[in-house]
LUMROTOR-636225 format. One record per residue (C-alpha): residue in one letter; x, y, z. Coordinates in pm, 1 decimal, padded with zeros to 6 digits. Layout:
N
<pt r="A" xx="X" yy="Y" zz="Z"/>
...
***
This chain:
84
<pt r="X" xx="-01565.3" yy="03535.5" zz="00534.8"/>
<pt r="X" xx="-01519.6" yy="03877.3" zz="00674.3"/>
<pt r="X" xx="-01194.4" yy="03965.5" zz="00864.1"/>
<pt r="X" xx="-01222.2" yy="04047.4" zz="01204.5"/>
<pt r="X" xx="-00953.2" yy="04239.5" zz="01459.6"/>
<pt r="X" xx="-01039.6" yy="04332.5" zz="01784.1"/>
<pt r="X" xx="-00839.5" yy="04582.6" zz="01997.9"/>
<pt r="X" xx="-00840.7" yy="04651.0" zz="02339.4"/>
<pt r="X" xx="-00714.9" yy="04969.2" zz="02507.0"/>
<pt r="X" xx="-00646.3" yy="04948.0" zz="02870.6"/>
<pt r="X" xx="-00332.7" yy="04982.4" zz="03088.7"/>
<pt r="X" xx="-00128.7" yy="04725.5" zz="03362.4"/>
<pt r="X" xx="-00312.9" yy="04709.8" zz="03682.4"/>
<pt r="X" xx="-00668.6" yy="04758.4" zz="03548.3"/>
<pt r="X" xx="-00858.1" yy="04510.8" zz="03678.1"/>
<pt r="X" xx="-01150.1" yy="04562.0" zz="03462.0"/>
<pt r="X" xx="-00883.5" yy="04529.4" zz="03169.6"/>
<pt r="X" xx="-00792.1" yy="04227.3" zz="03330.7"/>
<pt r="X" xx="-01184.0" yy="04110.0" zz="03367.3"/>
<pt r="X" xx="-01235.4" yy="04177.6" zz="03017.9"/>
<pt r="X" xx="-00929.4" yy="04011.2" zz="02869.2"/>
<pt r="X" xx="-01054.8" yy="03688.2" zz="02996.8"/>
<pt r="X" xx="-01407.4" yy="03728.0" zz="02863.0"/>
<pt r="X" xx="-01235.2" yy="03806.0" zz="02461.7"/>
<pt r="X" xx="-00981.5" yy="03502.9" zz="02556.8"/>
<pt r="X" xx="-01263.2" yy="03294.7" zz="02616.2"/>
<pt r="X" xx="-01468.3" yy="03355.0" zz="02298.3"/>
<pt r="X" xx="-01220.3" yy="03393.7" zz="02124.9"/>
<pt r="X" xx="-01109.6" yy="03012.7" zz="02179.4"/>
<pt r="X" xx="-01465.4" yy="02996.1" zz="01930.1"/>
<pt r="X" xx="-01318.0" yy="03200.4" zz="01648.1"/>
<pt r="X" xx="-00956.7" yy="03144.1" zz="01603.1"/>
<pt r="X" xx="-00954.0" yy="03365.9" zz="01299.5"/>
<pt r="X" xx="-00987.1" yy="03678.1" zz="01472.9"/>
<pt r="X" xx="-00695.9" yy="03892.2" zz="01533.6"/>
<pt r="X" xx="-00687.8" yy="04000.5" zz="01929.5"/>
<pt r="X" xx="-00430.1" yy="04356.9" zz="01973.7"/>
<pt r="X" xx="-00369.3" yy="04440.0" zz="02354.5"/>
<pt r="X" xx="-00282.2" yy="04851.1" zz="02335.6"/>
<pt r="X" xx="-00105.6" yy="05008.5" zz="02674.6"/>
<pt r="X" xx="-00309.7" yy="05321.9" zz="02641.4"/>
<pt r="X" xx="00044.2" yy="05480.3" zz="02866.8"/>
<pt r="X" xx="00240.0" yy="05445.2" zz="02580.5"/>
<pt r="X" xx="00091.2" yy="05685.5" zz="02378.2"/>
<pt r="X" xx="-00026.9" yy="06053.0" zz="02468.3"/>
<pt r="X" xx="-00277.2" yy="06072.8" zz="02240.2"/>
<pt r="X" xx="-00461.8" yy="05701.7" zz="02316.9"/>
<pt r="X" xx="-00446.8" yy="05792.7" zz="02676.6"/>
<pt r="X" xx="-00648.6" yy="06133.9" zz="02648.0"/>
<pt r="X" xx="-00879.0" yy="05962.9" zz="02442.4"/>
<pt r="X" xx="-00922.9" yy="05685.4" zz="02669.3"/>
<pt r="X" xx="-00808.7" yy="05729.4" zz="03000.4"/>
<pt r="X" xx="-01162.7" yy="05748.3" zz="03138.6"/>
<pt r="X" xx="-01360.0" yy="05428.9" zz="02992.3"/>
<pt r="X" xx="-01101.8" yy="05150.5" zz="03011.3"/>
<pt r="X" xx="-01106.6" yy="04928.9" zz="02878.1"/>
<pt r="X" xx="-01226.3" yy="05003.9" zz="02531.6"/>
<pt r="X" xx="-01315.4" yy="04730.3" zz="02313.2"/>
<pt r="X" xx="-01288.2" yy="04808.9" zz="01957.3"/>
<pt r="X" xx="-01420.5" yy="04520.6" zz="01649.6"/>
<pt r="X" xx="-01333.7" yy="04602.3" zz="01335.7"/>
<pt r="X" xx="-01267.4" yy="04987.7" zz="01459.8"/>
<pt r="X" xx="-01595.4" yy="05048.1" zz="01594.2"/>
<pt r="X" xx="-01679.0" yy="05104.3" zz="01987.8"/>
<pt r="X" xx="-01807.3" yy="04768.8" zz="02079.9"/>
<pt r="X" xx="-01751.0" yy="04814.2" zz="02490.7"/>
<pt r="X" xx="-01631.6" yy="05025.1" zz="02753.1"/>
<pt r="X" xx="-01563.7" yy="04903.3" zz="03100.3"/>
<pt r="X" xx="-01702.7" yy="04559.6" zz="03079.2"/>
<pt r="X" xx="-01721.3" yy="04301.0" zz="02809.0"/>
<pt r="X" xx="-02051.7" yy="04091.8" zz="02796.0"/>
<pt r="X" xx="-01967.2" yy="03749.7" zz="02702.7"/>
<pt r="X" xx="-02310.4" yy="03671.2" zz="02500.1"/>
<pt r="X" xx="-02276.4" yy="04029.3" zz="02328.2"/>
<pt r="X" xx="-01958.5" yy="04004.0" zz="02208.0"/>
<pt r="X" xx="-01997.7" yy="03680.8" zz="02010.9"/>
<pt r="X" xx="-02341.2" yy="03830.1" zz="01863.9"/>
<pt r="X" xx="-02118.1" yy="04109.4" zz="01730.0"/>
<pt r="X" xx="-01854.6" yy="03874.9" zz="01602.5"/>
<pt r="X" xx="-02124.3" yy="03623.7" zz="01459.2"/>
<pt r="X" xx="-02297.8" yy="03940.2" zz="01275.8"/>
<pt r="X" xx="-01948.7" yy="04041.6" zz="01153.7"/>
<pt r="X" xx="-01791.6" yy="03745.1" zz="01054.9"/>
<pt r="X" xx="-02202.0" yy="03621.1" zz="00849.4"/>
***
């Protein structure tokens, strides 16, 4: 089975950060074996340039999977088609 980490970069008082955190919670209750990294996008200059316009950013295996809001159906497709 393939190893799967998905990363998040957003900042405190986002609340589409906060909107899509719930959605990766939730199926992510489906595949315990995934590895789920919150990154504060103001503690690093570099992450915030990058990112400061789409949060949140979420990130499987490294690649762009979202920006600003996580579909619940598309990201389990995407962690089915990685984890297969």
């Amino acid at each position: 089975m393939a190893r799967l980490t998905i990363d998040m970069m957003g900042k405190p008082g986002c609340h589409l950060c906060d909107d899509a955190r719930v959605v990766v919670k939730d199926v992510l209750d489906d595949f315990p074996e995934t590895e789920f990294v919150e990154h504060n996008i103001l503690d690093d200059v570099e992450m915030f340039e990058n990112f400061k316009n789409d949060i949140p950013v979420l990130l499987i295996n490294g690649q762009r999977h979202a920006v600003w809001r996580v579909d619940a159906n598309e990201l389990r497709a995407a962690i089915e088609k990685v984890l297969s």
